[in-house]
N, C-alpha and C positions, 0 to 999 in steps of 0.2 A: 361465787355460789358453790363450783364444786369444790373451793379448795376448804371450807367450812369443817369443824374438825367430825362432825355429826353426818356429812357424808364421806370423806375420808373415810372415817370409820364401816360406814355402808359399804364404799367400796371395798374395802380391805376383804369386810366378809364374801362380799360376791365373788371377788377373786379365788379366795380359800372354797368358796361353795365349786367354783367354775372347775377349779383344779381337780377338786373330789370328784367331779362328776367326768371328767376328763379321763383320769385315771381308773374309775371305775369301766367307762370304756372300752380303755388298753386292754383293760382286765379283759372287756368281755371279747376281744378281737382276737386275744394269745389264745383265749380258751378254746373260740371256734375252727383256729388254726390246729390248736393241737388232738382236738375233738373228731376234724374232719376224717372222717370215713376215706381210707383207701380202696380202690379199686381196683381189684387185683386185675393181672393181665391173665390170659386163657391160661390153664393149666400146660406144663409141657409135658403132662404125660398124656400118651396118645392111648384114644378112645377110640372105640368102634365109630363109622360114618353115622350109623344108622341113629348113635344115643345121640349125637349132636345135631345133625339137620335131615330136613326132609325134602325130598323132591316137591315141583310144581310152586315151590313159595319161595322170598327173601330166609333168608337165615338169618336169626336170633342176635342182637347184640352181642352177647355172652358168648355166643359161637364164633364171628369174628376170629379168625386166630387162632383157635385150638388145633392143636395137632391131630391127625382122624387115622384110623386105618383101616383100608377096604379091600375089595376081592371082586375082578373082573376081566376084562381080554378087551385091548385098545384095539379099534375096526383102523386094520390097515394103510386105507385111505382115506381115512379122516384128519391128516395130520395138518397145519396150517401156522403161518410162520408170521411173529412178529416181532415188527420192527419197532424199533428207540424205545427199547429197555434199559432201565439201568440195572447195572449190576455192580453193587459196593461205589457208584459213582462214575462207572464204565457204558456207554450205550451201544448195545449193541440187538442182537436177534433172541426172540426165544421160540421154542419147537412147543406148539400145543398139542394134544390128543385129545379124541375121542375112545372114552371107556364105558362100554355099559359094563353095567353089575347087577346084580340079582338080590330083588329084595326079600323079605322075609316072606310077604305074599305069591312069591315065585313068578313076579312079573319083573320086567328088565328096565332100570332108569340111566338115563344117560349124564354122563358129568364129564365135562370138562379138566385135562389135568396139564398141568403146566411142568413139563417134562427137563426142561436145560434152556440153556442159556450159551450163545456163541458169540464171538465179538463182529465177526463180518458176517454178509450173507451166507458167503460163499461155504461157511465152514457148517453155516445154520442150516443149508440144502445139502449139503452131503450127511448131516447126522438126519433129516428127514427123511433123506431117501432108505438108509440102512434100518431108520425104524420102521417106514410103511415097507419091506421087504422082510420084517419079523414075522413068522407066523401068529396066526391069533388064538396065541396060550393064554391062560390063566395064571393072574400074578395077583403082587399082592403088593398093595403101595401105601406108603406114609407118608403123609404128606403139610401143610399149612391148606385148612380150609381160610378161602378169603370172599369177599363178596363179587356180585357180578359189578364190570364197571358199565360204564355208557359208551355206546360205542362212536367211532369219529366216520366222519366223510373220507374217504379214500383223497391222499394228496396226490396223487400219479392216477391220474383220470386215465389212462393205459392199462391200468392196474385195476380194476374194480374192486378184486377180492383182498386187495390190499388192506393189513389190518395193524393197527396201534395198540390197540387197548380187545379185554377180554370181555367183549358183549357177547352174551348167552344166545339173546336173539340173532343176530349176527353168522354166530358159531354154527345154531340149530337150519340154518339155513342153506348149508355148507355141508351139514354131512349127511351119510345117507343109513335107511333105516330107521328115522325115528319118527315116522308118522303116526303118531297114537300114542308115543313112549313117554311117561315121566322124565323130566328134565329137570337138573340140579340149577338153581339159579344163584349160581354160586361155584367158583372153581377151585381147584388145589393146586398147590404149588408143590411139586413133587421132591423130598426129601433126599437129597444128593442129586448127581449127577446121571445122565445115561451117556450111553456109547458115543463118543466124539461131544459131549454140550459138559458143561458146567454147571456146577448146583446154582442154583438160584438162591441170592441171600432173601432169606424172608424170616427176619426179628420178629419174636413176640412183639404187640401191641404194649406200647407203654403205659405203664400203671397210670390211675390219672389218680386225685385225691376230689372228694366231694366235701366242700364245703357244709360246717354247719351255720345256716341260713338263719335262723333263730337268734343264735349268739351274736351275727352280724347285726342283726333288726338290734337285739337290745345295743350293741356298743352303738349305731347311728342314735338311739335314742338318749342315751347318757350325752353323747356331743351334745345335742338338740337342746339339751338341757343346761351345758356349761353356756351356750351360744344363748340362752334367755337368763340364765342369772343376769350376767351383764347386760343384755339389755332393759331388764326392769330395775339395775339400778338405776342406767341412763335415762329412763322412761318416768321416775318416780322425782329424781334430781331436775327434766325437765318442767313435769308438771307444778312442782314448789314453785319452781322458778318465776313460771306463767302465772299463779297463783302470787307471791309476794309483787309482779310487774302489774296485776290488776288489781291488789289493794294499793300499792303505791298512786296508780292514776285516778284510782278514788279519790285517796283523801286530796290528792292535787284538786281536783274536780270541786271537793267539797271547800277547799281554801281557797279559791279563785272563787269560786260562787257566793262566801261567807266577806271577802274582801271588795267585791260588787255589792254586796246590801249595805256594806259601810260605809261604799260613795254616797249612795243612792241618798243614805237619812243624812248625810252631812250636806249635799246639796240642798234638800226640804228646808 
């Protein structure tokens, strides 16, 4: 049946139809690849704190990552030290602070700043101790804003204030004076090094690309389309088929039935 030179031919076309629409596909999968929308990563040049995020809330997408610069005096004894950091693939301590700053409304909000980075304890508590012994001057710090993270259960049940990661909540619990105060839910990671720590490597976020969603729908639909050429040749090859198998058992039907009446008057 299929090999008939009349679906041969059928086929041939569906094939040729299958390919076209196959390739117009392609078409539309390179377009939406080359079409996609880049994502740039934060700018690196550094802005005021104030134009990029605000106290009391999450920070912006977009904010993620941009480099900030601000103006405040870190409270002495708020300094607070964590463990298993990495640094370039190194784990080790980093030295946090508390900085209030002053906002444009001349009330004071608190932000967390992520000051260095030490390989052992040992060297991470002696640059804490020389910072909480700095007086509380006004400075001025650049830094990567990053988001707040979730903070962990302390592993050294000895240790309660023990801390891995930069929870806000956590932080705010920890230091002293900020009953009422605006709180940055969000920290920085402080631009070089301080006395006895190491800068903290913190990369801009990587560019991502956005897909154009559109040009994908059409290329799945041109497949959709090479994927039922072929099957309505198959589909159209079957039904003949089923169609010349039930005039076949017809006329059988109607020869056996024509071949019984001819007994029948030869017996009379």
């Amino acid at each position: 049946m299929m090999l008939r030179p009349r679906w041969i031919g059928a086929l041939v076309f569906a094939l040729a139809l299958a390919a076209g629409f196959a390739a117009l596909g392609q078409w539309q999968l390179e377009r939406a690849l080359e079409s996609g929308k880049a994502v740039e990563a934060p700018s690196e040049t550094v802005l005021p704190l104030a134009e990029v995020a605000k106290p009391d809330g999450p920070i912006t997408d977009k904010a993620v990552g941009q480099l900030v610069e601000f103006t405040g005096s870190f409270v002495p004894g708020d300094y607070q030290l964590l463990d298993g950091r990495l640094n370039e693939g190194k784990s080790g301590w980093w030295v946090v602070g508390h900085l209030n700053l002053r906002q444009a409304d001349g009330t004071e909000a608190a932000l967390a700043v992520a000051r260095g980075w030490a390989p052992d304890e040992a060297s991470a508590k002696s640059a804490l101790a020389r910072l909480a012994a700095e007086p509380e001057n006004t400075v001025t710090v650049v830094g990567r804003i990053l988001p707040d993270e979730q903070p962990e259960v302390p592993q050294d049940k000895s240790n309660p204030t023990q801390m891995r990661t930069v929870g806000i909540g956590a932080l705010y619990n920890l230091w002293t004076g900020v009953d009422g105060m605006d709180v940055y839910s969000a920290y920085v990671v402080q631009r070089g090094g301080s006395d006895g720590l190491d800068a903290i490597y913190s990369p801009p976020p990587i560019a991502q690309t956005e897909l154009n969603w559109l040009n994908i729908f059409y290329a799945a639909e041109w497949i959709i389309f090479a994927g039922f050429a072929i099957f309505l040749w198959y589909r159209l090859v079957k039904d003949a088929k089923q169609r010349e198998d039930e005039l076949r058992e017809e006329q059988l039907r109607e020869q056996e039935l024509a071949g019984l009446g001819a007994s029948a008057g030869k017996v009379e």
